[in-house]
C-alpha positions as CSV (number, residue, x, y, z in Angstrom):
1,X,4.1,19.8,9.1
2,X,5.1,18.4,12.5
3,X,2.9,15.5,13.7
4,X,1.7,16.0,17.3
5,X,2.6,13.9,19.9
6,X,5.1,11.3,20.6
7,X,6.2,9.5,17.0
8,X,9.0,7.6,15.8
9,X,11.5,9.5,13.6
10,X,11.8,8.0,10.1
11,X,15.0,9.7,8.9
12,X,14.2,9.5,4.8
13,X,14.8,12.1,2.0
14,X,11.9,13.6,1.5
15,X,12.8,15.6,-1.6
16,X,11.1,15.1,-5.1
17,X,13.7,15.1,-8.2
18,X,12.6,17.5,-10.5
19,X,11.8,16.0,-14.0
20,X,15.2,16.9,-16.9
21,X,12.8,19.4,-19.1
22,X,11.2,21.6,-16.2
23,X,7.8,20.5,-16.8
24,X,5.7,20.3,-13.6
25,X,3.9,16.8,-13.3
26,X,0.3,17.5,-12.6
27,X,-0.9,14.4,-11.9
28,X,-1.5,13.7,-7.7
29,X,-2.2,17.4,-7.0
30,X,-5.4,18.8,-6.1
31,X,-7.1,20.7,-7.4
32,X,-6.1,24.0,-5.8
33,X,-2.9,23.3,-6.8
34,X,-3.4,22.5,-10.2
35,X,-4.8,26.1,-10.6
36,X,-2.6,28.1,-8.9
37,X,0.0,26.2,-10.9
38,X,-1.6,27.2,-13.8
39,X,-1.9,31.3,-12.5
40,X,1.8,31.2,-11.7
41,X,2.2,30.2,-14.9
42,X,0.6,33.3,-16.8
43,X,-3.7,32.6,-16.8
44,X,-5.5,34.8,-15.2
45,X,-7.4,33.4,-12.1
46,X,-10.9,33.0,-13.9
47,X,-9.4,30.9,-17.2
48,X,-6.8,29.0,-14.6
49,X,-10.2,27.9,-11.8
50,X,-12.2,26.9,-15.6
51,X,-9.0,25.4,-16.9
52,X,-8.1,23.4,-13.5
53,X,-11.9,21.7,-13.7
54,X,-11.3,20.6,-16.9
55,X,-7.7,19.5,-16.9
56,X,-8.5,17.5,-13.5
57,X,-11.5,15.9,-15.5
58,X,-9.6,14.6,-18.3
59,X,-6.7,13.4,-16.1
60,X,-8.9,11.5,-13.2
61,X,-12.6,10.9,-15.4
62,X,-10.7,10.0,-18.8
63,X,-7.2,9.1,-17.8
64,X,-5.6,11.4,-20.7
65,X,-2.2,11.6,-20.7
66,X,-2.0,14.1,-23.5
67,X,-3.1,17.7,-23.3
68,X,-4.0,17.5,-27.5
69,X,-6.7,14.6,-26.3
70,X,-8.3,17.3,-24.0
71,X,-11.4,18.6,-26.5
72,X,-13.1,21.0,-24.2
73,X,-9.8,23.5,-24.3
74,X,-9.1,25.2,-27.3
75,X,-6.3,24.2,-29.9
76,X,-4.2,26.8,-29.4
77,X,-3.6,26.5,-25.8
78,X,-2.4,22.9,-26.3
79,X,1.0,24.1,-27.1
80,X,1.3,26.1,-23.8
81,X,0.4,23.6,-21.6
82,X,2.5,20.8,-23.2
83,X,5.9,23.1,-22.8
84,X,4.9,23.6,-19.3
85,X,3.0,20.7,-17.6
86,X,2.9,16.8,-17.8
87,X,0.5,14.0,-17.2
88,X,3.0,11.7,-15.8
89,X,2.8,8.1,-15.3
90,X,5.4,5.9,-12.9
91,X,8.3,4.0,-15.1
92,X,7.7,0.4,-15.9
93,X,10.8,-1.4,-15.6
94,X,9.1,-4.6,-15.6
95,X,5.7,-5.8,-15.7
96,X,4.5,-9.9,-14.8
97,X,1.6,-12.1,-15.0
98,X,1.1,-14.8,-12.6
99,X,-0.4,-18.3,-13.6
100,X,-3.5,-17.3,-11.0
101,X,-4.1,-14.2,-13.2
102,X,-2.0,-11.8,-10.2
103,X,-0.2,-9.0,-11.8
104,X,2.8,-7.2,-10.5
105,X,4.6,-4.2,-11.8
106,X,8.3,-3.4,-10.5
107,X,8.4,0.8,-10.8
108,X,11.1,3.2,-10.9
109,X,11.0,7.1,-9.6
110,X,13.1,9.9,-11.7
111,X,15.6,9.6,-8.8
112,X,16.0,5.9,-10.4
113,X,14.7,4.4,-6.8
114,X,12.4,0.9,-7.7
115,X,9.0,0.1,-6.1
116,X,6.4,-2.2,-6.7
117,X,2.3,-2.8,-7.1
118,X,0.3,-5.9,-7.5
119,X,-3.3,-6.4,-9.1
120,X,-5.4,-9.3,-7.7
121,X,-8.0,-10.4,-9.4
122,X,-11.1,-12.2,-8.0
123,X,-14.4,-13.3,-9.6
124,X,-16.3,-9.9,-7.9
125,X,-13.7,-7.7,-6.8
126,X,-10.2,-6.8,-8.5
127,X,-8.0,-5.3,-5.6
128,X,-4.6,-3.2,-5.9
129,X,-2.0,-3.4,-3.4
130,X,-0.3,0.2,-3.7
131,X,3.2,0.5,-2.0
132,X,4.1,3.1,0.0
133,X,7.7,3.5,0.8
134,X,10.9,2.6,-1.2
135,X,11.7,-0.1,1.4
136,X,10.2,-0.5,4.8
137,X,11.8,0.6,8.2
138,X,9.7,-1.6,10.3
139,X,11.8,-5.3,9.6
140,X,9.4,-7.4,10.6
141,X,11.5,-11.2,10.8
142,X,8.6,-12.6,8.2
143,X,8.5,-10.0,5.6
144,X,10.5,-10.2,2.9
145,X,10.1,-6.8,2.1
146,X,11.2,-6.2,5.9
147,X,14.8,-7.2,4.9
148,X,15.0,-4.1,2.5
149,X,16.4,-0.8,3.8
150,X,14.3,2.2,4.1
151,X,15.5,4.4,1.4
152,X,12.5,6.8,1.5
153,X,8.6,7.8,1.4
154,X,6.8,7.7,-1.9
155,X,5.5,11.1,-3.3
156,X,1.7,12.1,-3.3
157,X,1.9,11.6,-6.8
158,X,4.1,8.2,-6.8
159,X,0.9,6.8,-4.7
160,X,-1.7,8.2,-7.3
161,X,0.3,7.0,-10.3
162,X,0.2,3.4,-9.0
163,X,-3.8,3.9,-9.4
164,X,-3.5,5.7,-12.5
165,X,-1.1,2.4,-13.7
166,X,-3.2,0.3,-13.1
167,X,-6.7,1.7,-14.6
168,X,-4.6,2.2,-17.6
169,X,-3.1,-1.4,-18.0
170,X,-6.7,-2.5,-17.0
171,X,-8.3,-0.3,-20.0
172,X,-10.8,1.4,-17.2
173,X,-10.9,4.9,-18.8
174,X,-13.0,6.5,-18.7
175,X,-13.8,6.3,-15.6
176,X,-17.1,5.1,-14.3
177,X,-18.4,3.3,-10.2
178,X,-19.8,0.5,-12.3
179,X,-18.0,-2.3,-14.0
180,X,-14.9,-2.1,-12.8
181,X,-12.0,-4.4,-12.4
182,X,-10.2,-2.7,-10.3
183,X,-13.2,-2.0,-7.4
184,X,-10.5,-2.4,-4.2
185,X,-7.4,-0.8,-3.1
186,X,-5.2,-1.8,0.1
187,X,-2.2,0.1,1.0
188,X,0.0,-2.9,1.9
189,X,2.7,-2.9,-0.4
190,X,6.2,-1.6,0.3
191,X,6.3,0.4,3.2
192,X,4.3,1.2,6.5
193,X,1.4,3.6,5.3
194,X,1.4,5.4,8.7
195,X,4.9,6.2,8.3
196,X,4.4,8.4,5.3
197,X,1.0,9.9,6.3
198,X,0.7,13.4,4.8
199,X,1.2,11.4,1.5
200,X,-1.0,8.7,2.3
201,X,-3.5,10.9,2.7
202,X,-3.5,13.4,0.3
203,X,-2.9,10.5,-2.6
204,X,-5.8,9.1,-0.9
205,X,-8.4,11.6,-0.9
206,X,-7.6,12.2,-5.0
207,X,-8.8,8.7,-5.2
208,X,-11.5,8.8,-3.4
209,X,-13.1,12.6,-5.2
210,X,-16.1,11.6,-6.1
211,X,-15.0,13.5,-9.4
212,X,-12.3,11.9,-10.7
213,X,-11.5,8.0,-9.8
214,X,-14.6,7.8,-7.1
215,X,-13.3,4.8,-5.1
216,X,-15.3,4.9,-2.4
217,X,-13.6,5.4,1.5
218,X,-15.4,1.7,2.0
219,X,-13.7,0.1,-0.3
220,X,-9.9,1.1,0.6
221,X,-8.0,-0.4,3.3
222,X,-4.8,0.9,5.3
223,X,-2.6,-1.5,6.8
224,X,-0.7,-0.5,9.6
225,X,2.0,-2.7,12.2
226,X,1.0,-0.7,14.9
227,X,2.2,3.1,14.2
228,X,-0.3,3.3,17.7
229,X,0.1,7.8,17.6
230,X,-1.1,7.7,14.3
231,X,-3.7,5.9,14.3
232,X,-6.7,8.1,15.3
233,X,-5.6,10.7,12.6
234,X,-6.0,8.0,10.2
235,X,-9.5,7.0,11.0
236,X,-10.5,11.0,11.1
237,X,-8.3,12.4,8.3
238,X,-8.5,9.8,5.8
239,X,-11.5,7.5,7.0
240,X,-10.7,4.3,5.1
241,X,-11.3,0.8,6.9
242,X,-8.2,-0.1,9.0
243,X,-6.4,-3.1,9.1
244,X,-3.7,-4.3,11.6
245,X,-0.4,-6.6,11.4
246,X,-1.2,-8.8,14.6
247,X,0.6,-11.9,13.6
248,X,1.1,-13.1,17.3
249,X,-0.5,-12.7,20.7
250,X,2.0,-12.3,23.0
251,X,4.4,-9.3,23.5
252,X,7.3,-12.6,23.2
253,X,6.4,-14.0,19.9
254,X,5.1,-10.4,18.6
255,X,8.5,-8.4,19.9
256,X,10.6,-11.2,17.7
257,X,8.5,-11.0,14.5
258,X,7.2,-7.4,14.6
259,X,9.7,-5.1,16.4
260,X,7.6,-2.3,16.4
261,X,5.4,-4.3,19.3
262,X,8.8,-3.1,21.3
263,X,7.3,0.5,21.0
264,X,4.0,0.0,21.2
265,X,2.7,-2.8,22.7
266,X,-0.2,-5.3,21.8
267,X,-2.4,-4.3,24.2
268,X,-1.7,-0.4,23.6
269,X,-2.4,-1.2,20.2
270,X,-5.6,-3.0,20.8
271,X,-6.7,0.2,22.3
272,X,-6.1,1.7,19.8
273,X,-8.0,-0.2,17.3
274,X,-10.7,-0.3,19.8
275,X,-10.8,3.9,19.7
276,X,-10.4,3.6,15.6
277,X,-13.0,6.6,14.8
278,X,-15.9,4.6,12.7
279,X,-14.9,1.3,13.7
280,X,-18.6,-1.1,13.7
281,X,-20.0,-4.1,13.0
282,X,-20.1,-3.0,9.2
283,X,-17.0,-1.9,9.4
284,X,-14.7,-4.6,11.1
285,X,-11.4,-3.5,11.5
286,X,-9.5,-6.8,9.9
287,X,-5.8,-8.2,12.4
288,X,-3.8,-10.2,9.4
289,X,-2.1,-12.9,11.2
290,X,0.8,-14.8,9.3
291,X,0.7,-18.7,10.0
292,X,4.4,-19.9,11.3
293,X,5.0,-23.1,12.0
294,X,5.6,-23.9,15.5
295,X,6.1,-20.1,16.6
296,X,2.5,-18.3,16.3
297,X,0.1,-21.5,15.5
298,X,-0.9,-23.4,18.5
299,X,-4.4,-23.9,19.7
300,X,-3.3,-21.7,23.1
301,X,-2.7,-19.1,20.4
302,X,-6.0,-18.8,19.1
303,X,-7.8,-19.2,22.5
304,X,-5.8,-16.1,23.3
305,X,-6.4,-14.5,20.0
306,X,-10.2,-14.4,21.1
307,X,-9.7,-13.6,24.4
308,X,-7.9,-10.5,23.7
309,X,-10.8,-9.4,20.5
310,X,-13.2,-9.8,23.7
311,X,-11.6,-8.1,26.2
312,X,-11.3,-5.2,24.0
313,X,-15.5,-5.3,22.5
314,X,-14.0,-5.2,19.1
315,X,-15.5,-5.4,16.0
316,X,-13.1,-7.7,13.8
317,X,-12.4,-10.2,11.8
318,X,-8.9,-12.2,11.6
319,X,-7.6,-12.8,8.2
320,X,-5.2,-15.8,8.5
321,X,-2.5,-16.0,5.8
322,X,0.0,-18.9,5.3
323,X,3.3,-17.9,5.2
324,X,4.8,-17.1,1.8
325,X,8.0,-18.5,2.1
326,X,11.4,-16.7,0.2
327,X,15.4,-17.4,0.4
328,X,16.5,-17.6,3.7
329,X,13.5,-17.1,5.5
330,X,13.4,-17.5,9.2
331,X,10.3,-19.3,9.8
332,X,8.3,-22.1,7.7
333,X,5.1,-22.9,7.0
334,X,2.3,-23.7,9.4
335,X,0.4,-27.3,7.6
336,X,-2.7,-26.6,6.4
337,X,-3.9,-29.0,8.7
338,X,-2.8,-26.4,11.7
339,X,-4.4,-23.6,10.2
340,X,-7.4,-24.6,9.4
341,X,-7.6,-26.0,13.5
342,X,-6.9,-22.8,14.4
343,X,-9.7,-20.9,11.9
344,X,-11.7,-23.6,13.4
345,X,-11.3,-22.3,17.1
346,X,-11.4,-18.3,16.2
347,X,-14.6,-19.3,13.9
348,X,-16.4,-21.1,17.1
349,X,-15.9,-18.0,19.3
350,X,-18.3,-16.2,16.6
351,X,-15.0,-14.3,14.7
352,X,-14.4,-14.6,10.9
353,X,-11.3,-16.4,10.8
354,X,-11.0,-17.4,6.3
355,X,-7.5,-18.1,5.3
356,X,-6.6,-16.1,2.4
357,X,-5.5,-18.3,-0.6
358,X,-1.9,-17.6,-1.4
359,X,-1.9,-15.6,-4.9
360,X,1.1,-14.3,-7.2
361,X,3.8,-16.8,-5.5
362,X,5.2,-18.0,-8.5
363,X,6.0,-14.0,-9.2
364,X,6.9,-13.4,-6.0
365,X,3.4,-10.8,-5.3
366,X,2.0,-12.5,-2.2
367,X,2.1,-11.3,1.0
368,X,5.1,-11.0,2.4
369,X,7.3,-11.3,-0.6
370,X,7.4,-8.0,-2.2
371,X,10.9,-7.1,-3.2
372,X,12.2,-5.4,-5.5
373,X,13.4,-7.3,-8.5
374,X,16.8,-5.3,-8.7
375,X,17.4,-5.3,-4.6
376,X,16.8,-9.3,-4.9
377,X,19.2,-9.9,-8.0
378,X,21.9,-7.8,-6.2
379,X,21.3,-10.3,-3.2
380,X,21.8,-13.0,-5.6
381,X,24.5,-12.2,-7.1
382,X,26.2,-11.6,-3.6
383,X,25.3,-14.8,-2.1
384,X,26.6,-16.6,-5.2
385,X,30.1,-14.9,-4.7
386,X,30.1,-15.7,-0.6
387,X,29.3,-19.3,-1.7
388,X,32.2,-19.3,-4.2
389,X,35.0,-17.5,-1.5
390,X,33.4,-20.4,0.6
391,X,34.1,-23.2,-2.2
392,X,37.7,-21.6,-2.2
393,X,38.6,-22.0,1.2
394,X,37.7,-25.2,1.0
């Protein structure tokens, strides 16, 4: 479907690579789907809409991943629905552990393209950072997961099965609102959400069916860089609480570190934010802001930080993250000392201004550094052979 209105072209395959025995994964379609797969199949349309309810049950109430585990459909059908359909989960190539308790997962797609996913754990929330894009178009200069190319959008169910991942690694099946470790998801992985929006949303409204996993619209954010056309859709057709990639304050610093500003401009974008449909005081739309040394951290910065959440009556708060350095990384480190003077300043105007604690480094999982572990090793390996030509000549 053609979005309306004047968008960037992302030029990425969309196509899905159909699994090696025919069987049609089930898992991140709706329910509508599920049944007319199940009439084109050979059920007539009453057993396929009674059959659909249950199936969708079982896959997003009691995470089954066999049809024989489903009790409520009779024996016999078992066999027909195993030669034809699958409860699919993503690939684990590799799965780590961080000394802070972070978890990260590195993924792979049938069409052998890698991805990745990171559990953080706190003492009353457990949030998932879901990717999704193989890649990221967008290059921001701080990112490492900028300096990957855009190879293409994750699928509807690619997005789901990162959810599904994780509730099963977690041991939350079946699924229930209370108790949960995994209570929080943010799309701010791999990828620029608004960039892949059909998926986004459709993934996105199977995980928030208050049938299946019943993660409530409050408790998911979207991240965005500034995709300004898109974002009123997002705030009608998906609803969730929006955050934004500010990172600087002036079109200068902001065109170096996040090109997009180029397109659409900070103060286009704070329009934009300031027009997010649902946007309150109980819902505070959140500007992450990545603390560089000596580019994006001076006390004139956070003066105009405030100035511009005022001009524009928004209802925010400014999460400010140290920068998670990785190999040849433009920028360092802000001191904690210059942070915290510049929370100090954004706090005093009456903004929330915490600094996030830096989680999963040691794994590479904070912000910033998500990579792939196979894109990073072939980077490796090639800087290790331009090193040695260089040790030749010599």
């Amino acid at each position: 479907m053609q979005i309306p209105g004047h968008i960037d072209p992302v030029p990425v395959s969309r196509d899905t690579v159909a699994r090696a025995d025919g069987r049609l994964d089930l898992v991140g379609l709706p329910r509508d789907e599920i049944r007319a797969a199940l009439e084109a199949a050979g059920l007539d349309v009453r057993q396929a809409k009674l059959r659909a309810k249950q199936i969708w049950h079982w896959i997003y109430n009691r995470g089954a991943t066999r049809f024989a585990d489903m009790t409520d459909i009779a024996k016999a059908q078992h066999p027909w629905l195993e030669e034809r359909f699958v409860i699919g989960r993503p690939e684990v190539v590799e799965a780590q552990v961080s000394t802070d308790g972070t978890r990260k997962w590195l993924l792979r797609a049938p069409d052998a393209q890698d991805y990745e996913m990171v559990f953080i754990p706190d003492a009353d929330r457990g949030t998932l950072c879901v990717s999704s894009q193989v890649g990221c178009t967008l290059n921001c200069r701080f990112c490492h997961t900028g300096t990957m190319r855009l190879v293409r959008n994750l699928t509807t169910p690619e997005i789901v099965g990162q959810v599904m991942l994780a509730r099963d690694a977690l041991g939350e099946w079946p699924s229930q609102p209370e108790g949960r470790m995994l209570t929080n998801i943010v799309m701010m992985g791999m990828g620029e959400p608004l960039y892949n929006f059909d998926n986004v949303r459709d993934a996105l409204k199977i995980v928030m069916d208050g049938d299946g996993l019943a993660l409530s619209k409050r408790r998911i954010t979207l991240s965005t860089s500034g995709v300004v056309p898109m974002m009123a859709r997002a705030g009608q057709e998906i609803g969730v609480n929006l955050a934004v990639s500010l990172h600087a304050v002036t079109k200068e610093v902001r065109d170096e570190i996040v090109p997009i500003n180029r397109k659409y401009g900070i103060e286009e974008l704070l329009q934009a934010c300031a027009d997010y449909p649902g946007a309150n005081n109980a819902r505070r739309i959140t500007f992450e802001y990545v603390m560089l040394k000596d580019k994006n951290d001076s006390d004139a910065d956070a003066h105009e930080l405030v100035r511009l959440i005022r001009k524009y009556k928004l209802p925010a708060k400014v999460n400010l993250i140290p920068f998670n350095p990785w190999p040849g990384a433009p920028y360092d480190t802000s001191t904690p000392e210059r942070v915290q003077r510049f929370s100090d300043i954004v706090f005093q105007a009456g903004i929330s201004a915490p600094v996030r604690t830096p989680r999963g480094r040691d794994i590479d999982a904070a912000c910033g550094q998500l990579k792939t572990s196979a894109e990073r090793k072939s980077r490796a390996e090639l800087d290790r052979l331009a090193e040695e030509k260089l040790a030749a000549l010599g």
